[in-house]
C-alpha positions in Angstrom: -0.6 5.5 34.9 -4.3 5.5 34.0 -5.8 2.9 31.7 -6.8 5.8 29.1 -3.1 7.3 29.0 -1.4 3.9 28.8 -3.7 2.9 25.3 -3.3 6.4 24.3 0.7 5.8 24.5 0.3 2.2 22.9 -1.0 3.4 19.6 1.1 6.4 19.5 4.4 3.8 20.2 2.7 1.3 17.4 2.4 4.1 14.9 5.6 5.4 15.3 7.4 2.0 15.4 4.5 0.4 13.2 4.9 -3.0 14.9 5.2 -4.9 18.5 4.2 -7.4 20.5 2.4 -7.8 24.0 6.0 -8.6 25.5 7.3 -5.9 24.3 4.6 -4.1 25.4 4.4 -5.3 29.0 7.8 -4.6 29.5 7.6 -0.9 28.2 5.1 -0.2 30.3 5.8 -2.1 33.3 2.6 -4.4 33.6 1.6 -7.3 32.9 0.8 -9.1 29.5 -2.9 -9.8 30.4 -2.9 -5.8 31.5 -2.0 -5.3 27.8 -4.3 -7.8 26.0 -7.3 -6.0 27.9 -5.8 -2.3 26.5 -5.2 -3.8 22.9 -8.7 -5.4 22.9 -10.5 -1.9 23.6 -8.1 -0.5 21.4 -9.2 -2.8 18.4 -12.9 -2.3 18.6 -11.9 0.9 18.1 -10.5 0.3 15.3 -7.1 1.7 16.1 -4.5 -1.0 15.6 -4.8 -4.4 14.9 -3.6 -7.6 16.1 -2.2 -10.5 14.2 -1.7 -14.0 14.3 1.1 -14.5 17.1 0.7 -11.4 18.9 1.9 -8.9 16.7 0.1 -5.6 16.8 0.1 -3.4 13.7 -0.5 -0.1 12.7 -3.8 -0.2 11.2 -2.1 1.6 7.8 -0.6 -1.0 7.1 -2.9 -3.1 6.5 -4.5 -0.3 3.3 -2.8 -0.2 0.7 -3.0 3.5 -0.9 -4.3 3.2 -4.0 -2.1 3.5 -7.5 -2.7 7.1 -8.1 -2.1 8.1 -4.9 1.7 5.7 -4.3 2.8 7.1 -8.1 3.8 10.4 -6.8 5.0 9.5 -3.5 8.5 9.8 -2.7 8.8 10.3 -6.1 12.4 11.0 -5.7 13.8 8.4 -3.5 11.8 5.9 -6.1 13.7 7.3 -9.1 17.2 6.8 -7.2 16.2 3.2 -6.3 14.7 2.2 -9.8 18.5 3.1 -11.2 20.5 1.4 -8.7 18.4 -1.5 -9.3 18.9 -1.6 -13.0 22.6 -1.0 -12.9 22.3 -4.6 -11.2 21.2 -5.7 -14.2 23.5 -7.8 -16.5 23.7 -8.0 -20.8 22.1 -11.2 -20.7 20.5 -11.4 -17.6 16.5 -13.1 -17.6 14.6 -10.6 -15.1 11.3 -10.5 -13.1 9.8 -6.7 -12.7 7.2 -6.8 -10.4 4.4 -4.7 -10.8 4.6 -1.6 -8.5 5.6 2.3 -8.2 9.2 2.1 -7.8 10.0 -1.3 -10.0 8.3 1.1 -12.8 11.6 3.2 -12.3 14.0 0.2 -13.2 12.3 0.0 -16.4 12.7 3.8 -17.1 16.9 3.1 -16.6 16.7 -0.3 -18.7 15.3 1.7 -21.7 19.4 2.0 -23.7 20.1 -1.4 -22.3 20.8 -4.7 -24.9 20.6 -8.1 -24.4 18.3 -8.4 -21.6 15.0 -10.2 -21.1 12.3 -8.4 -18.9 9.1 -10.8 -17.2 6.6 -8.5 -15.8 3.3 -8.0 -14.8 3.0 -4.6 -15.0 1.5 -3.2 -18.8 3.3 0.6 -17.1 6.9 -1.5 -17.0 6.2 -3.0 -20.2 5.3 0.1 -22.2 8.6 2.1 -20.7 10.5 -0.7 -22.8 7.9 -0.8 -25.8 10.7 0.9 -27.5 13.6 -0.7 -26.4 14.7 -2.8 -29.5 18.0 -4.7 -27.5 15.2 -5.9 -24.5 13.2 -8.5 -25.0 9.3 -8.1 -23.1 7.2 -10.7 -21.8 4.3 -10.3 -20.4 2.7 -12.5 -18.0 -1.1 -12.4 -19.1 -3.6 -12.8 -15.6 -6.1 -10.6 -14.8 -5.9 -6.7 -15.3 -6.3 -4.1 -12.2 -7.7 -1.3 -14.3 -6.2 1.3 -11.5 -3.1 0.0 -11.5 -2.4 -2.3 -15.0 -1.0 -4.8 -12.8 -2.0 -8.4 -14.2 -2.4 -10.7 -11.6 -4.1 -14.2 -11.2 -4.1 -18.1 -11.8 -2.8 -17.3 -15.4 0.3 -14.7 -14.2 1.1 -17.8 -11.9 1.1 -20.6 -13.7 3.7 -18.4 -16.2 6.0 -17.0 -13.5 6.2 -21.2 -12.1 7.6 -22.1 -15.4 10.5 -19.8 -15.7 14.4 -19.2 -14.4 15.5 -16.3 -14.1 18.6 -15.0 -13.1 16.9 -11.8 -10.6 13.7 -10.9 -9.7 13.1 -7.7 -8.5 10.3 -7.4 -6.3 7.8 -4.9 -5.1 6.6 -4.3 -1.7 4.1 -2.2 1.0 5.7 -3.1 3.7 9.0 -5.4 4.9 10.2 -5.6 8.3 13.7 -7.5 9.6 12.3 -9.9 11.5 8.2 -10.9 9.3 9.6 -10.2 6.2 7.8 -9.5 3.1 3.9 -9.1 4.2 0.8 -7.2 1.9 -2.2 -6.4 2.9 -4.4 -8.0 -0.3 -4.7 -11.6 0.2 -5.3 -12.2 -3.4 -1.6 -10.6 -4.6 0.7 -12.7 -2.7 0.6 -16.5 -4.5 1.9 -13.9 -7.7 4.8 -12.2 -5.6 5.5 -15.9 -4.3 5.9 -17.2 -7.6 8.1 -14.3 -8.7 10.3 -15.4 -5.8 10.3 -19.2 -6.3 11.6 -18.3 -9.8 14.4 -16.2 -9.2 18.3 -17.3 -8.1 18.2 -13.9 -6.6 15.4 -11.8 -5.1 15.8 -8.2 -4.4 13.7 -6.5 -3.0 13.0 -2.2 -3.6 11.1 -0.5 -1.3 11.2 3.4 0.1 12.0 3.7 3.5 8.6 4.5 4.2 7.5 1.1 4.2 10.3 0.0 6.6 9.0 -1.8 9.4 5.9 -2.2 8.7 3.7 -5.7 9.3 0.8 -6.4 7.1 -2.0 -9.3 7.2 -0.8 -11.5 5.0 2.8 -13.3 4.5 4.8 -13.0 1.5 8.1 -14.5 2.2 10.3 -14.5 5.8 13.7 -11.9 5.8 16.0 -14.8 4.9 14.2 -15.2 1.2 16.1 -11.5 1.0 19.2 -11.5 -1.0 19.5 -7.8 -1.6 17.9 -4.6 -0.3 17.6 -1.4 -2.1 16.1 1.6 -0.6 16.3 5.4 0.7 19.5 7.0 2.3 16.6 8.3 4.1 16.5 5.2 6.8 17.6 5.6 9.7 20.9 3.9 10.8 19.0 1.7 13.2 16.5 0.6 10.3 19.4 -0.6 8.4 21.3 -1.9 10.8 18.4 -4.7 11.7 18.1 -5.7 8.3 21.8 -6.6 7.9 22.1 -8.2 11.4 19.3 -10.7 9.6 22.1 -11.1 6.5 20.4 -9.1 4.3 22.7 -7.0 1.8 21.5 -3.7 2.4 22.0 -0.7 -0.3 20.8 2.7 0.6 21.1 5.3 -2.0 
């Protein structure tokens, strides 16, 4: 096989897969590793994929997060179907953490009949859907505001979510994968995600299957911080079954 071919085969294999290593790599196409670090090198000036610390090479796309306006309306109805299952896990007197995002803005929409529950978020869109909820009680975190997005984020939102316990924290994400975990692409939201986390007895992550298996920059929190997964009946059977050989509790509605 040419040199040309075999990179044009290694980014369509990354897209399609979204992750992988040089071993993995090597073996698939039946040369060595240093034969593959030469391909992925050329391949990255152009800008292609990209590799990451450890030898991980990732679709490019993962590492851009589309902005607000454009994730709102994306899988629009697999969102809605996750954002209910997610709040029927919800408890009369459960303490919550709603992360900011597009489908954690759909367990507020099936919280909104709901008593004796207390809601932490850092999302003005996830507080206002309970503005009129008299039987939930709202805080909001404070930080800084992401006009695109109302998101609050920064020192302030931290220093909040570190001096709470809650029950569940229900947590937003670009991209997970079964064996990097939670990763996002902005270096600046992960200590907040972190902190949700650190506060929670239980983390559960939502998430479309569209961002199954994909690797971005930075590190959020390894598979094993994963109590429960919620996400599209549209994964595949293979997607899911990774997830729960790592001992994740996987729902897929």
């Amino acid at each position: 096989m040419l040199a040309a071919e075999r990179k044009m085969r290694i980014v369509e294999l990354v897209k399609h897969q979204h992750v992988a290593t040089v071993s993995d790599l090597a073996k698939e196409f039946q040369v060595h590793e240093a034969t593959i670090r030469r391909d992925l090198a050329e391949i990255e000036q152009e800008g292609l994929l990209k590799r990451t610390h450890g030898g991980v090479i990732v679709d490019k796309g993962a590492n851009i997060e589309p902005s607000f306006s454009e994730r709102v309306s994306d899988q629009l109805d697999q969102k809605a179907r996750i954002g209910k299952k997610a709040a029927s896990l919800i408890e009369d007197g459960d303490h919550v953490i709603i992360d900011s995002g597009t489908t954690t803005i759909h367990i507020a929409r099936h919280l909104v009949n709901r008593n004796n529950i207390t809601v932490v978020t850092n999302d003005i869109n996830v507080a206002a859907e309970l503005r009129d909820s008299q039987g939930i009680t709202v805080i909001v975190t404070g930080g800084t505001l992401y006009h695109s997005s109302f998101m609050l984020n920064g020192m302030y939102t931290d220093a909040l979510l570190k001096s709470l316990h809650v029950q569940k924290a229900f947590i937003g994400t670009p991209a997970i994968h079964p064996v990097h975990g939670l990763t996002h692409p902005e270096a600046q939201l992960v200590p907040t995600k972190q902190s949700m986390i650190q506060s929670a007895q239980e983390i559960i992550v939502v998430a479309d299957d569209t961002k199954i298996g994909k690797v971005s920059l930075h590190t959020v929190a390894p598979i094993n911080s994963v109590h429960t997964f919620i996400t599209g009946s549209e994964a595949s059977e293979s997607q899911m079954k990774l997830f729960k050989d790592s001992g994740v509790h996987l729902i897929t509605v």
